[in-house]
Biotite code that builds the C-alpha atoms (Angstrom):
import biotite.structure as struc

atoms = struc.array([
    struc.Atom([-56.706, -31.721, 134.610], chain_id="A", res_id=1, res_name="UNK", atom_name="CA", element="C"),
    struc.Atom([-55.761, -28.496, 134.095], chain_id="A", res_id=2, res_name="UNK", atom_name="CA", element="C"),
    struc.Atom([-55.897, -25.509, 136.003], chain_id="A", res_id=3, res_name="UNK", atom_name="CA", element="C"),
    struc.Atom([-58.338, -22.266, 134.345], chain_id="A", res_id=4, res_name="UNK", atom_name="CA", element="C"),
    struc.Atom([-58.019, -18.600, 134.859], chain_id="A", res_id=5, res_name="UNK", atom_name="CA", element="C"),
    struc.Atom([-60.017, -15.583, 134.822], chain_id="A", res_id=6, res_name="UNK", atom_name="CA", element="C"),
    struc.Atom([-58.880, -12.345, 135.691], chain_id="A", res_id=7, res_name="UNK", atom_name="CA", element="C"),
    struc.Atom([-60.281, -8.520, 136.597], chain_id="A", res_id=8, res_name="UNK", atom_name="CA", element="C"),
    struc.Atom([-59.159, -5.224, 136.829], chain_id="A", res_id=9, res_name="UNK", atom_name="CA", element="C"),
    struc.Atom([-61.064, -2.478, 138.877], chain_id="A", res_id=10, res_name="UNK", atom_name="CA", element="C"),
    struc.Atom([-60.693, 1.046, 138.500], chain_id="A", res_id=11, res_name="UNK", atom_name="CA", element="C"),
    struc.Atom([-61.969, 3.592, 140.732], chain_id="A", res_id=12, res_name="UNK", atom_name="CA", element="C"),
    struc.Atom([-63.918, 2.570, 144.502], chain_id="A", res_id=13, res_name="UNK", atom_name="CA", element="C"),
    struc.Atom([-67.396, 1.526, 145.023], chain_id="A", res_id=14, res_name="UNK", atom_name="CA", element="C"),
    struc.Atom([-70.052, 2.829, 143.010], chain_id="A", res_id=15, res_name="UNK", atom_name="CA", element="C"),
    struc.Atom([-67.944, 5.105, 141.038], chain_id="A", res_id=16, res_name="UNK", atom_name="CA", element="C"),
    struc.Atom([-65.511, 2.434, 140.014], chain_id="A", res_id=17, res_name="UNK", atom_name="CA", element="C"),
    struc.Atom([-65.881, -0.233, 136.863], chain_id="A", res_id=18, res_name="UNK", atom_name="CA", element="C"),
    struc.Atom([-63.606, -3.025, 136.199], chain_id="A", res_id=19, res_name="UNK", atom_name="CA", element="C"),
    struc.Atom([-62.919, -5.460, 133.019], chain_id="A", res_id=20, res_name="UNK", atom_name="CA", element="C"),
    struc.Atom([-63.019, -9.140, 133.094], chain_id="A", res_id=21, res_name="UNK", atom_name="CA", element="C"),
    struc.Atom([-61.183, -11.841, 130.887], chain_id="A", res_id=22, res_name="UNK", atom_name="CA", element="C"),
    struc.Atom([-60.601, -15.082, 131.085], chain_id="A", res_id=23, res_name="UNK", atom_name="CA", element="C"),
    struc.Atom([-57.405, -16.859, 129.683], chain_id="A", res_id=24, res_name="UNK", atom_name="CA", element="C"),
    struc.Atom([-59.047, -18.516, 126.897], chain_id="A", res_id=25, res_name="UNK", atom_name="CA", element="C"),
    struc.Atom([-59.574, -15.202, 125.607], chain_id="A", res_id=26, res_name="UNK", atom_name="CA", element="C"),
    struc.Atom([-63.533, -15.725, 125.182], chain_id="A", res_id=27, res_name="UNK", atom_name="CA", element="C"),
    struc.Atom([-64.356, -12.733, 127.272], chain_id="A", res_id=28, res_name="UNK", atom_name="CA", element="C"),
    struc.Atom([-61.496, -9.884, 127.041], chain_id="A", res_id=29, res_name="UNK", atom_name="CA", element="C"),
    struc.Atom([-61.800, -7.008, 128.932], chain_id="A", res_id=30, res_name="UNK", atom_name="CA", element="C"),
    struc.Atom([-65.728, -7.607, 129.541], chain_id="A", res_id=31, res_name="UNK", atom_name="CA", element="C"),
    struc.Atom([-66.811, -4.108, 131.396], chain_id="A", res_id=32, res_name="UNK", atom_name="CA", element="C"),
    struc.Atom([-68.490, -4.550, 134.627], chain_id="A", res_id=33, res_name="UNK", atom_name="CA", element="C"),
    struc.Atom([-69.332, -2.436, 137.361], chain_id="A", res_id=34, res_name="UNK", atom_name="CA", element="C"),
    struc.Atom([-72.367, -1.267, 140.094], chain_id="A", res_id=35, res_name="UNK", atom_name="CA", element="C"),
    struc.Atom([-74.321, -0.714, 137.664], chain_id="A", res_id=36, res_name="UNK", atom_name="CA", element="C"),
    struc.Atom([-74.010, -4.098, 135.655], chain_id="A", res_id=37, res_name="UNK", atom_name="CA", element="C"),
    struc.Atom([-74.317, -6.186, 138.826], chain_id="A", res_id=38, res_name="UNK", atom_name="CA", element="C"),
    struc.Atom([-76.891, -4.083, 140.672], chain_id="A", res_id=39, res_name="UNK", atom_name="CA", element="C"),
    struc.Atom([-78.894, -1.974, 138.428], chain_id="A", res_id=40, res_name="UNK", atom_name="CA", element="C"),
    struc.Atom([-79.517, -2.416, 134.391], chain_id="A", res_id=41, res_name="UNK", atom_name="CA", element="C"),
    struc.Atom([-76.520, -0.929, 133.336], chain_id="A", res_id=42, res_name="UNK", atom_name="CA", element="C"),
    struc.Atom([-74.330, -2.358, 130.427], chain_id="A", res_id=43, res_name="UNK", atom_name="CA", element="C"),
    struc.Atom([-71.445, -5.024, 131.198], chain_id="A", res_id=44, res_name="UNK", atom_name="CA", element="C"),
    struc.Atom([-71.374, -8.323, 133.271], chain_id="A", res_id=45, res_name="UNK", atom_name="CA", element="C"),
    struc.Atom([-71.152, -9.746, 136.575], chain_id="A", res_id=46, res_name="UNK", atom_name="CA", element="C"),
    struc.Atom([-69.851, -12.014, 138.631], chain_id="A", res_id=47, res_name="UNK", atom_name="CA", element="C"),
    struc.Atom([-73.524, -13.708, 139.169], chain_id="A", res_id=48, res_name="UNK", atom_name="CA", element="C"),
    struc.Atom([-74.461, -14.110, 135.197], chain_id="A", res_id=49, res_name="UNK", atom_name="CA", element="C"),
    struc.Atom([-70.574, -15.305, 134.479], chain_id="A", res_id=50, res_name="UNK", atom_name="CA", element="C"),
    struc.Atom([-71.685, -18.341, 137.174], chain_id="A", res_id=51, res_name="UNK", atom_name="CA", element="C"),
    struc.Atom([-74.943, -18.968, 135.639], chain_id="A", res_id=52, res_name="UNK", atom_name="CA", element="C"),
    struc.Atom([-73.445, -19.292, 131.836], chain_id="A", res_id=53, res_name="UNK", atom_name="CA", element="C"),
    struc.Atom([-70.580, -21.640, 134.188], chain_id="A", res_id=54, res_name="UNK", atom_name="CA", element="C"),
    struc.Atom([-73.026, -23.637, 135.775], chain_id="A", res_id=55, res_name="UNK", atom_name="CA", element="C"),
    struc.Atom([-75.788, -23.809, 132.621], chain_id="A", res_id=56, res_name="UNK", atom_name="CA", element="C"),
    struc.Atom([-72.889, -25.534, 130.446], chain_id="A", res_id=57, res_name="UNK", atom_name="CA", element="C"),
    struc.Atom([-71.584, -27.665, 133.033], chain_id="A", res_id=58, res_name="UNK", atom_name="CA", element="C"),
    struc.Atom([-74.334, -29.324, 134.036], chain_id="A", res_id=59, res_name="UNK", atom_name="CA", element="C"),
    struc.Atom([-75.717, -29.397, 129.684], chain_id="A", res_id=60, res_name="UNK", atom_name="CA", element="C"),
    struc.Atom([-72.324, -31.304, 129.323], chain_id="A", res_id=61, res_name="UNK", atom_name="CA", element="C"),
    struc.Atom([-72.493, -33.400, 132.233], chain_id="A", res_id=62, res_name="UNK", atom_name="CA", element="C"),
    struc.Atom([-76.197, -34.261, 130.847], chain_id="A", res_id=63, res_name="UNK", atom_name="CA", element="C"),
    struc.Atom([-74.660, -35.012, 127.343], chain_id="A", res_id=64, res_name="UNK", atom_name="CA", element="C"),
    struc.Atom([-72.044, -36.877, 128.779], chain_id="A", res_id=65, res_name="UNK", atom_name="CA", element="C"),
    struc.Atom([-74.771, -39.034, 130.889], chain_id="A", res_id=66, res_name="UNK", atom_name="CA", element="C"),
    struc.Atom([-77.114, -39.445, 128.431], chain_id="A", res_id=67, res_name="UNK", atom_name="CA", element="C"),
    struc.Atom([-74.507, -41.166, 126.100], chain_id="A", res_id=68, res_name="UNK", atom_name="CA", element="C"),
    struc.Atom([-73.431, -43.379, 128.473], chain_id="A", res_id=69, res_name="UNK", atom_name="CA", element="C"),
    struc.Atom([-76.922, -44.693, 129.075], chain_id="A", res_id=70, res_name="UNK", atom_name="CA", element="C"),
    struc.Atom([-76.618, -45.511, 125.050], chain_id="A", res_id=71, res_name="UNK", atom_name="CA", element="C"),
    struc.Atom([-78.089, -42.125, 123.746], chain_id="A", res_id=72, res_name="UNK", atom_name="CA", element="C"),
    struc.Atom([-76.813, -41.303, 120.408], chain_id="A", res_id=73, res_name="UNK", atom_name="CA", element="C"),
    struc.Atom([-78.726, -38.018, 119.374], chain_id="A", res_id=74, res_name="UNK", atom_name="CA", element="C"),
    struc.Atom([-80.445, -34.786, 120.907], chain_id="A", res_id=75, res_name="UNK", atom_name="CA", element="C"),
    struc.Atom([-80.848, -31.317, 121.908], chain_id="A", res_id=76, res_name="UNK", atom_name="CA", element="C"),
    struc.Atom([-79.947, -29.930, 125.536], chain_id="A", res_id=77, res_name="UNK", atom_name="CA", element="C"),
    struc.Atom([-80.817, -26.301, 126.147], chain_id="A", res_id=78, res_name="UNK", atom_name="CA", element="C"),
    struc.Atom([-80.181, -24.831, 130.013], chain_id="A", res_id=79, res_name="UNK", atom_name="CA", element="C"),
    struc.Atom([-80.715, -21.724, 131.188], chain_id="A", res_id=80, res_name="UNK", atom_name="CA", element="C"),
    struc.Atom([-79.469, -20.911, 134.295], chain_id="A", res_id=81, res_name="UNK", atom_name="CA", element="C"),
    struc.Atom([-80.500, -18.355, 137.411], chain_id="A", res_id=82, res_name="UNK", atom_name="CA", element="C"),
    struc.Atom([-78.118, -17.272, 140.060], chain_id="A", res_id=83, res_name="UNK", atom_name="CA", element="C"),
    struc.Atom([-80.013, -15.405, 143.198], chain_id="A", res_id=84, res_name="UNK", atom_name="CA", element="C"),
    struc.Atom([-77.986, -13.640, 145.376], chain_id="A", res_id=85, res_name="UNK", atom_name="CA", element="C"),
    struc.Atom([-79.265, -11.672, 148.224], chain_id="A", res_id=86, res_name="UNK", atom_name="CA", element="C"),
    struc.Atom([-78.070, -9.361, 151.052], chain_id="A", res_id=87, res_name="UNK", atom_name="CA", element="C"),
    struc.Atom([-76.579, -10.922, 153.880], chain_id="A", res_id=88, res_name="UNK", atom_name="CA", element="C"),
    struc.Atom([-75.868, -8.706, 156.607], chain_id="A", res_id=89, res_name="UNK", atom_name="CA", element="C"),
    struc.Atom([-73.312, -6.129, 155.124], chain_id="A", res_id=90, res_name="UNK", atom_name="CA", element="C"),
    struc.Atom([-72.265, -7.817, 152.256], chain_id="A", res_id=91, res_name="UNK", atom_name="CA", element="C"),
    struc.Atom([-74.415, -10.244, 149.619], chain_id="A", res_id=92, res_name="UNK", atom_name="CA", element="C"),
    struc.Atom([-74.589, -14.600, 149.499], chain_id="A", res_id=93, res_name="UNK", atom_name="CA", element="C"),
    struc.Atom([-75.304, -16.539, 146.388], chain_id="A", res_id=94, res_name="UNK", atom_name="CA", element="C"),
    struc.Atom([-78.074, -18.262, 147.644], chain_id="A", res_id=95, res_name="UNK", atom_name="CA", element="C"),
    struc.Atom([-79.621, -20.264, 144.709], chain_id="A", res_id=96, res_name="UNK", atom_name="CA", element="C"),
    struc.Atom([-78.949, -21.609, 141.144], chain_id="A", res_id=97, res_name="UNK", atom_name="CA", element="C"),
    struc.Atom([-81.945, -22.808, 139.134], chain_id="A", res_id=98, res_name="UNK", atom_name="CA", element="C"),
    struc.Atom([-81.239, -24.871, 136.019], chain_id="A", res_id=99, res_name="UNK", atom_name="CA", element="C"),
    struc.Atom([-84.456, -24.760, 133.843], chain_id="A", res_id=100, res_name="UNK", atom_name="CA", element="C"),
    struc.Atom([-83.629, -27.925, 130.903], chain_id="A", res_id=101, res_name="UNK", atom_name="CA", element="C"),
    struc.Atom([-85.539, -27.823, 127.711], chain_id="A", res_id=102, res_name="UNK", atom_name="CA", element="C"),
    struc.Atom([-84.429, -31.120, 125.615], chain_id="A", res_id=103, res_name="UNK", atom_name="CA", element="C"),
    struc.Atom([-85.257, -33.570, 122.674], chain_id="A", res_id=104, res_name="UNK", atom_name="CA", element="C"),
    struc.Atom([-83.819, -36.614, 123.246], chain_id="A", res_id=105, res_name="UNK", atom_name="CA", element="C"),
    struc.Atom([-84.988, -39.146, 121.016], chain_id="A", res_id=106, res_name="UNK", atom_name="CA", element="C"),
    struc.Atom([-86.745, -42.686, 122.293], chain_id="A", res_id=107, res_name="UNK", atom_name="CA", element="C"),
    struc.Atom([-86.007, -41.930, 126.101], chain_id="A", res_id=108, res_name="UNK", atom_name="CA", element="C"),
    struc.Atom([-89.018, -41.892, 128.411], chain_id="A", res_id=109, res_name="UNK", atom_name="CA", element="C"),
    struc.Atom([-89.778, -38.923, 130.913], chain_id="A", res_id=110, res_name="UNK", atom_name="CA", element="C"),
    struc.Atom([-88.570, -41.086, 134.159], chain_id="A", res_id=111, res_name="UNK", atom_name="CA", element="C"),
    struc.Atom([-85.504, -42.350, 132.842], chain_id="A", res_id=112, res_name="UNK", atom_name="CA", element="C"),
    struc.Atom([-85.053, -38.505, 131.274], chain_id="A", res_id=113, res_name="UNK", atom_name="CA", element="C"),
    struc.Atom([-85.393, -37.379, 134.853], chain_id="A", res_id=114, res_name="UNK", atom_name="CA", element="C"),
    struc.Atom([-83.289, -39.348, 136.516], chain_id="A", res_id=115, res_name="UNK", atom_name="CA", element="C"),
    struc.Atom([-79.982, -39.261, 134.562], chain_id="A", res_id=116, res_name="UNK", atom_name="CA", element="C"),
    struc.Atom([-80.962, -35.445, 134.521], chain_id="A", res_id=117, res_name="UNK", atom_name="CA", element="C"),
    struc.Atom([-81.160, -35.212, 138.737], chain_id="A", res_id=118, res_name="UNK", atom_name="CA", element="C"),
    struc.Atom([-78.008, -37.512, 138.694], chain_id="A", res_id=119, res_name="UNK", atom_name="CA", element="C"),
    struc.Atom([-76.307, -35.015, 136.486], chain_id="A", res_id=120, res_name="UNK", atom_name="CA", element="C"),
    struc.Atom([-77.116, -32.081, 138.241], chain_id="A", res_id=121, res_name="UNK", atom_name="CA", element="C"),
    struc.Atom([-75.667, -33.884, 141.583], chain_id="A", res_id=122, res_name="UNK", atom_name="CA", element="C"),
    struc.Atom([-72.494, -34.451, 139.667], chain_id="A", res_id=123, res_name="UNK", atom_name="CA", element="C"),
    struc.Atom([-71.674, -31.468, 138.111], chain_id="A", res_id=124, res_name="UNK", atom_name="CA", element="C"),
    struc.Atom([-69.003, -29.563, 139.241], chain_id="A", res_id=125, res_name="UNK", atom_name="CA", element="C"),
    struc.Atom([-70.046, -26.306, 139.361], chain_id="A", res_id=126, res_name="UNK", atom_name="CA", element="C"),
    struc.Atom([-73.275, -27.352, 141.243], chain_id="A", res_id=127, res_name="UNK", atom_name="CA", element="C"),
    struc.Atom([-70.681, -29.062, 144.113], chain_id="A", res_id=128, res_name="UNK", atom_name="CA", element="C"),
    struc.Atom([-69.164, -25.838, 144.130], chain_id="A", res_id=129, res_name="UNK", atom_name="CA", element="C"),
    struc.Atom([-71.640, -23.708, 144.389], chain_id="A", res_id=130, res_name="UNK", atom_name="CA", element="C"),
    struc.Atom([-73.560, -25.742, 147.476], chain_id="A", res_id=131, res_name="UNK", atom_name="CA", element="C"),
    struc.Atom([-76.492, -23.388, 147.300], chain_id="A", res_id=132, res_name="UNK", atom_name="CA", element="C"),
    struc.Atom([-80.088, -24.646, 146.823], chain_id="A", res_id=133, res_name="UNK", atom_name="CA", element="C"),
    struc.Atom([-79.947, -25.741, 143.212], chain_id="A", res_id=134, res_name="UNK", atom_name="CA", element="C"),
    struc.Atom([-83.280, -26.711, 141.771], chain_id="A", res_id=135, res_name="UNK", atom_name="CA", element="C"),
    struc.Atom([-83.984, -28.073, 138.147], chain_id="A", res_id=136, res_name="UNK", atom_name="CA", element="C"),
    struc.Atom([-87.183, -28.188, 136.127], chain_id="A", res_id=137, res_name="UNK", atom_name="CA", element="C"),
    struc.Atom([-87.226, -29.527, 132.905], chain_id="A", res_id=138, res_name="UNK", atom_name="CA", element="C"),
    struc.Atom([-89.378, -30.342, 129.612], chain_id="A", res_id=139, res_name="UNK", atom_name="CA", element="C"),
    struc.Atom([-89.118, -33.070, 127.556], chain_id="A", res_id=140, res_name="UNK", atom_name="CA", element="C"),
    struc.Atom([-90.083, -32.554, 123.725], chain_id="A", res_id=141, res_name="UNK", atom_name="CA", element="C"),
    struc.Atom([-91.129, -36.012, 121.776], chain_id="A", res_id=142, res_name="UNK", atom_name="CA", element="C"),
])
């Protein structure tokens, strides 16, 4: 497998500094960030809404990936993901991930939709990494 890379440049200390992030795909170039992006409303990313979109289309593909090899041919996956983090002492913890699922998955029933779902979320990589409480709710459209 091959090894990915992100990278980020900060300018400035603290508060008054702001920083760019890219990854080596070249998806996100030079994406501002900053205080006020992480902290506050202010225009840019952050490190916590990069690992949701990570973990929301890991675990989607790991779900896609399940679902056909239980003999699904067809459907719609949509995940939005929320990454809590919150102070910890001096400095800040990730401390939760929620995945909320919305799909359409055509002649699968609700308990076999849940379990290949909880399975996937268990064997996603970016929910082993993360090792915070991850929760998942989901809907089923018929």
């Amino acid at each position: 497998m091959p090894t990915r890379s992100g990278s980020a440049r900060y300018e400035g200390l603290g508060k008054d500094g702001h920083g760019w992030t890219s990854t080596q795909s070249g998806a996100l170039k030079d994406q501002r960030y900053g205080f006020g992006s992480r902290f506050e409303d202010g225009p840019g990313t952050n490190p916590e809404e990069l690992i949701a979109a990570a973990h929301a289309s890991c675990f989607t593909m790991a779900l896609s990936f399940a679902l056909a090899g239980a003999g699904y041919h067809d459907g719609t996956l949509a995940t939005e993901a929320h990454v809590t983090v919150d102070k910890d002492g001096d400095g800040f913890t990730i401390t939760s991930s929620k995945l909320d699922l919305k799909a359409a998955i055509p002649g699968i029933d609700a308990e076999e939709f849940a379990r290949i779902a909880t399975e996937a979320k268990a064997n996603c990589p970016v929910s082993k990494l993360l090792k915070a409480q991850i929760t998942l709710t989901h809907e089923l459209a018929q």
